[in-house]
C-alpha positions as CSV (number, residue, x, y, z in Angstrom):
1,X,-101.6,-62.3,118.0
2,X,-105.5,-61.9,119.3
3,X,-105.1,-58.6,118.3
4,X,-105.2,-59.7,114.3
5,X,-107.9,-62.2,115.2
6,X,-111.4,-60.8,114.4
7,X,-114.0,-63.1,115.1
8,X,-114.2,-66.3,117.8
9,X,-115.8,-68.1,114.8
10,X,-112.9,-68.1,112.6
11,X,-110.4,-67.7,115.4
12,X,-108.1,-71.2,114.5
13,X,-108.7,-70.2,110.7
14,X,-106.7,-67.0,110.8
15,X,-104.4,-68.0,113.4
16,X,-102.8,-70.3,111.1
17,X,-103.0,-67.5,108.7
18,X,-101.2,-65.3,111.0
19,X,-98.6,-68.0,112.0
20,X,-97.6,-69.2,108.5
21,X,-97.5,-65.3,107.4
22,X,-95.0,-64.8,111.0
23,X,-93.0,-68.1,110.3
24,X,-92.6,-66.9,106.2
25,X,-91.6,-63.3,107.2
26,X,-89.0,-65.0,110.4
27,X,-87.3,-67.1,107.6
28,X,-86.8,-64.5,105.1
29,X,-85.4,-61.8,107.6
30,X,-83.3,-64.3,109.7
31,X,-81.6,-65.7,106.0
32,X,-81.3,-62.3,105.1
33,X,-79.4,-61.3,108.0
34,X,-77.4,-64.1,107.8
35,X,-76.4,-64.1,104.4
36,X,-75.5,-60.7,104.9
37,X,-73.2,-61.5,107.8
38,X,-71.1,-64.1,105.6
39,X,-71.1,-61.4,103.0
40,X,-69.6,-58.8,105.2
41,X,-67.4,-61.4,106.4
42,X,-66.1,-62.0,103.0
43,X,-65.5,-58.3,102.4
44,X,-63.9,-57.2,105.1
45,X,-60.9,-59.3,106.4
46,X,-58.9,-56.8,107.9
47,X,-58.5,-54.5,111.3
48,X,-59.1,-51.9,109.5
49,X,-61.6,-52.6,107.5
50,X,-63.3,-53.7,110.4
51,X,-63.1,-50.0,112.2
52,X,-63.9,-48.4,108.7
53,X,-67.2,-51.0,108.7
54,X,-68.2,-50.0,112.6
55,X,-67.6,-46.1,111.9
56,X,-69.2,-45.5,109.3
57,X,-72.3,-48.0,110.9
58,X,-72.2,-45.2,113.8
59,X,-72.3,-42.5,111.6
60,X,-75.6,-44.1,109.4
61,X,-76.6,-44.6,113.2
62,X,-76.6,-40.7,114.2
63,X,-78.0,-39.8,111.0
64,X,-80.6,-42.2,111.1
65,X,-81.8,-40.4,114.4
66,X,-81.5,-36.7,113.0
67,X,-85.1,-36.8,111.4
68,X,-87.0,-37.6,115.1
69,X,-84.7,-34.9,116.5
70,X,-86.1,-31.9,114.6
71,X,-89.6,-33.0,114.5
């Protein structure tokens, strides 16, 4: 975090800045990532559903790390 803080002056000032704007963003991602967990849950109930889910997350995996390969 005392890399975002500019001056010693205002140092408690934008550390509350900084830590309201962390806790808002922690909030929203961890909800998001829950809500899409009970989602998932929802839609997939099977075994096979289940490897079909974790395949095809390997697959957007390998893909995701084609563009850094051929840079």
């Amino acid at each position: 975090m005392s890399v975002y803080v500019t001056s010693i002056e205002d140092a408690l000032s934008q550390i509350i800045v900084i830590s309201i704007i962390f806790l808002m963003t922690v909030l929203i991602s961890a909800n998001s990532w829950a809500l899409g967990g009970v989602v998932l849950k929802k839609l997939i109930k099977s075994d096979i559903g289940i490897k079909r889910f974790n395949i095809i997350m390997a697959i957007l995996l390998i893909l995701s790390m084609v563009p850094t390969l051929f840079e």
